[in-house]
Backbone bond lengths (Angstrom), bond angles and torsions (degrees), N, CA, C in turn:
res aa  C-N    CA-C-N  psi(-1)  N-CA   C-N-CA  omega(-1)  CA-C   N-CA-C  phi
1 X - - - 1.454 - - 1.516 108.80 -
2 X 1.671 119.42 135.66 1.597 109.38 155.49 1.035 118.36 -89.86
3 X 1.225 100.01 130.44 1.571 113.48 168.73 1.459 119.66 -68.75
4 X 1.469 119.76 -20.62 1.481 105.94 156.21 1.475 127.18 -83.41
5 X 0.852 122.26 29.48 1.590 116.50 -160.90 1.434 77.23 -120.18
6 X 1.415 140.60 129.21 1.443 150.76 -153.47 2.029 85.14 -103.73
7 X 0.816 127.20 -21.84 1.537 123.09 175.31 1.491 114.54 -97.95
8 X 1.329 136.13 -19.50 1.309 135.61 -155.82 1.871 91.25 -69.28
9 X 1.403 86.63 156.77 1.917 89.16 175.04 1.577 104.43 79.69
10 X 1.648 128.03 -38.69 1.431 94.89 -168.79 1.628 114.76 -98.01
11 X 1.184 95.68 155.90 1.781 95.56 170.03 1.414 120.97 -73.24
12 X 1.464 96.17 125.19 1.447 99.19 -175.65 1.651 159.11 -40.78
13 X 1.915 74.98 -38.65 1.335 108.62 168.33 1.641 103.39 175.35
14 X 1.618 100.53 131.43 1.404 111.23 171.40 1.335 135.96 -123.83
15 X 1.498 119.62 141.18 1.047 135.47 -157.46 1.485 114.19 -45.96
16 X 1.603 136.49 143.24 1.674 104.61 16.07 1.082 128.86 -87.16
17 X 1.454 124.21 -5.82 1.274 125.10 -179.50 1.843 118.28 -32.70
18 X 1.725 113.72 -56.97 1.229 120.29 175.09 1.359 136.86 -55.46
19 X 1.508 114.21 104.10 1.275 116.59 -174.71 1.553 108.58 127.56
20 X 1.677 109.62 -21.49 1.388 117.08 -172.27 1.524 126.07 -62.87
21 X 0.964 106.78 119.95 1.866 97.15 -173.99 1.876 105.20 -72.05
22 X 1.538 102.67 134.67 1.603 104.83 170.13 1.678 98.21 -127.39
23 X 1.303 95.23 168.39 1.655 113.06 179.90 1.381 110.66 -103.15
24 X 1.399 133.60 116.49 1.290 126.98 -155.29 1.288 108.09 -82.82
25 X 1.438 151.67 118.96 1.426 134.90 179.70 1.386 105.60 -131.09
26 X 1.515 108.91 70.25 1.664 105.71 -176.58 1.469 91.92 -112.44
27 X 1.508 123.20 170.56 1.170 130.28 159.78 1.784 120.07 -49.45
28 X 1.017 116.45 -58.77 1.518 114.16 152.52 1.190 131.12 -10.93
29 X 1.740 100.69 -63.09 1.509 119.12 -176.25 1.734 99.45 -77.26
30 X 1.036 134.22 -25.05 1.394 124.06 162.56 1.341 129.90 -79.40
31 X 1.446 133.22 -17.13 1.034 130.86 141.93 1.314 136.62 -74.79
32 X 1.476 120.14 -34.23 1.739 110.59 164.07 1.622 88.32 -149.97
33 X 1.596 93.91 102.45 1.363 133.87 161.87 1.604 116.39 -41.46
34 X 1.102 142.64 134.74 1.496 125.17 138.84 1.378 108.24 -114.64
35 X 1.671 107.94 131.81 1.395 128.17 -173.50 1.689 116.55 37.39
36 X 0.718 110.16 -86.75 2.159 116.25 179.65 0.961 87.47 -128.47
37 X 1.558 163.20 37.62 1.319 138.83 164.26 1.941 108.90 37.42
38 X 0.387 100.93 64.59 1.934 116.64 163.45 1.350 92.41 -112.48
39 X 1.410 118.49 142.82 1.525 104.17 136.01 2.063 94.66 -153.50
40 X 1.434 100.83 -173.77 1.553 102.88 179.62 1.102 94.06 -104.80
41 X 1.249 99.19 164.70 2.200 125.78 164.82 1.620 75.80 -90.25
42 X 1.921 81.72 155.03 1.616 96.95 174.71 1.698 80.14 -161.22
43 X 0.812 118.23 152.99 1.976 149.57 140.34 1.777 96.91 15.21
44 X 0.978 135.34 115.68 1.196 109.19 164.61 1.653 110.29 -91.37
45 X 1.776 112.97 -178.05 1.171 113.86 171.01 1.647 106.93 -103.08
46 X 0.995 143.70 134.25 1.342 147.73 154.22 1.006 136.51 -15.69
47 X 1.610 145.73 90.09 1.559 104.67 29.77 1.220 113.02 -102.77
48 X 1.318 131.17 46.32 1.540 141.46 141.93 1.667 103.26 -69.53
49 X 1.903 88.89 130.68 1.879 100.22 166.17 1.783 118.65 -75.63
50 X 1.521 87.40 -32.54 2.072 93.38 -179.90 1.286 91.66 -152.17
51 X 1.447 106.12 -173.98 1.489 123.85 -170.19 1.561 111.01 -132.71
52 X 1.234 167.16 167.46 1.256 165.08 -118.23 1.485 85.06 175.02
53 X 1.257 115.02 104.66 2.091 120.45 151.33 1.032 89.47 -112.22
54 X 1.718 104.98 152.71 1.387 122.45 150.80 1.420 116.40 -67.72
55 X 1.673 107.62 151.57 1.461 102.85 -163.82 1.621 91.41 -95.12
56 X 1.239 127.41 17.35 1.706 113.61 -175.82 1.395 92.91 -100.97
57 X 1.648 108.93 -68.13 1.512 124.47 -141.86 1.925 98.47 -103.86
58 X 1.220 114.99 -15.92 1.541 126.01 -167.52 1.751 130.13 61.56
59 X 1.703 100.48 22.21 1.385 128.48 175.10 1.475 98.08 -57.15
60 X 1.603 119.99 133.91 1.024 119.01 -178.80 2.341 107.09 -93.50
61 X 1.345 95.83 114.10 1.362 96.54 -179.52 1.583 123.78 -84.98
62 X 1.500 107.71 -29.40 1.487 91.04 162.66 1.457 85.37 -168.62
63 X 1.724 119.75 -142.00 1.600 138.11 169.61 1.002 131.61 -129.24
64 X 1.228 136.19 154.49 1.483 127.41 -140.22 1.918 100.09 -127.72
65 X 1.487 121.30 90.76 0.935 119.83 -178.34 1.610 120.50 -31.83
66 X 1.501 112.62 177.55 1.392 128.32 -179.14 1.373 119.33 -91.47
67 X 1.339 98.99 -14.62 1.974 111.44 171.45 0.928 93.94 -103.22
68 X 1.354 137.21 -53.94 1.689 121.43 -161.01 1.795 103.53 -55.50
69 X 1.126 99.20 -36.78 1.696 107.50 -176.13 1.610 115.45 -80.41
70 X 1.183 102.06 -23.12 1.791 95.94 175.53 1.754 100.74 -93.50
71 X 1.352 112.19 -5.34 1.508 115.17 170.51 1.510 110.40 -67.85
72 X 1.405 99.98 -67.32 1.749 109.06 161.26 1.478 135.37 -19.61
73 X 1.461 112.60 -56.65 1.386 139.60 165.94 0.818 122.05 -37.84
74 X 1.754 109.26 -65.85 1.631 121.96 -162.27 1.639 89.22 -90.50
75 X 1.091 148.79 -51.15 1.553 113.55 173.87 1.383 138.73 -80.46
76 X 1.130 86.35 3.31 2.015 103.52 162.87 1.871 89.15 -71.99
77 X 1.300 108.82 -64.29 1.592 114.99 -151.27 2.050 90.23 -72.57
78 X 1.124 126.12 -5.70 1.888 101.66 173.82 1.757 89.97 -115.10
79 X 1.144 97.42 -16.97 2.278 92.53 -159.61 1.688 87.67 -103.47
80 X 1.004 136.25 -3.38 1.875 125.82 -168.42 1.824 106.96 72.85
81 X 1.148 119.98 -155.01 1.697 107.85 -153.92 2.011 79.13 -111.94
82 X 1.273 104.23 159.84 1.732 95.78 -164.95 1.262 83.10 -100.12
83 X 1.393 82.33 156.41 1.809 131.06 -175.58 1.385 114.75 -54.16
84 X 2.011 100.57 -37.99 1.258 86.88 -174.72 1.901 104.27 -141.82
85 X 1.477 102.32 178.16 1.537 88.29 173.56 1.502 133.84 -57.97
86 X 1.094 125.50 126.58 1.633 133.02 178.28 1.350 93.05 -61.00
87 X 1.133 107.52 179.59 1.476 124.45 -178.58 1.641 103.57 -147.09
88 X 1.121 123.03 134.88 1.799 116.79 -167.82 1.294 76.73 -116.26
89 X 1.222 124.26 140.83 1.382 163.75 -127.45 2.130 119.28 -147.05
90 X 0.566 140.39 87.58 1.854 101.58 170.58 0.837 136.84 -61.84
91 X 1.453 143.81 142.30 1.514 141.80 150.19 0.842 113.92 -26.35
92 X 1.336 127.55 125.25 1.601 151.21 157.24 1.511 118.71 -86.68
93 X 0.844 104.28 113.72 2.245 112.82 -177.18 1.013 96.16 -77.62
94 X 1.415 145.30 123.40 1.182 117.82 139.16 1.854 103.12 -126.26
95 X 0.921 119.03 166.72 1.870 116.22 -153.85 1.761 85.51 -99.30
96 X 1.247 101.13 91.55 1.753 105.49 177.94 1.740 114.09 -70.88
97 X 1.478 129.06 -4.68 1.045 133.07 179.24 1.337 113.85 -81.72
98 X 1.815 118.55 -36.52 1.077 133.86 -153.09 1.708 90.70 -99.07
99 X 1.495 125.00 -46.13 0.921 127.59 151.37 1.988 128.70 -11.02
100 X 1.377 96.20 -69.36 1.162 119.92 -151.19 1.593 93.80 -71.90
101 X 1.349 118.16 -68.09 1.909 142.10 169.53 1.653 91.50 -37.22
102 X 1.516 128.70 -52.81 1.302 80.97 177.28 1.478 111.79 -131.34
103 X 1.518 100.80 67.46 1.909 106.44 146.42 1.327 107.10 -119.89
104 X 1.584 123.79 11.16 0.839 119.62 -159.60 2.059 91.04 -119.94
105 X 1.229 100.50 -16.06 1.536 108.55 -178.15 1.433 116.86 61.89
106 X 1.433 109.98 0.43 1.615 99.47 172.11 1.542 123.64 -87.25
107 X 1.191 120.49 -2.95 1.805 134.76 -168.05 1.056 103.92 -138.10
108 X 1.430 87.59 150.44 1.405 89.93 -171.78 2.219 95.90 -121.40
109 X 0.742 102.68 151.10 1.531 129.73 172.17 1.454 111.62 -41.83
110 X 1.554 136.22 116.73 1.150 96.79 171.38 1.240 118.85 -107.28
């Protein structure tokens, strides 16, 4: 193992997440599709937590963060493995501070 390599030694990503089929619904995946957008989590490489293949053709569509995947985990591991297909999603930014100051009309923006 190197000890400088700030990833060496850990596991990448652990099950159940690996192997799980998701439905891809990112903006990406709506502009250039591959096949149904399914694809599996698989192993990632470092410093990727998992990897995203398509489950038809095994085209790699993107990577599967370290929260999205410890999200996976821990309600597989209290809820059992879900019933039905997930759907991977993107993050949406939206500036909840700037938000908040003005629905609230007391702040102002700076």
């Amino acid at each position: 193992m190197n000890s400088l390599h700030p990833f060496a030694g850990t596991p990448s990503c652990p099950a159940p997440a690996i192997g799980l089929t998701v439905k891809l619904d990112r903006d990406i995946d709506r502009q250039r599709p591959c096949h149904n957008n399914l694809a599996v989590i698989h192993a990632g490489k470092p410093p990727h937590a998992g990897e995203l293949r398509c489950a038809t053709c095994g085209a790699h569509p993107g990577w599967a963060s370290r929260t999205m995947l410890d999200f996976i985990n821990e309600t597989a591991r209290r809820f059992g493995a879900p019933a039905q297909l997930l759907i991977w999603r993107q993050q949406q930014e939206t500036p909840m501070a700037f938000d908040v100051a003005a629905g609230q009309g007391g702040g102002t923006a700076p």
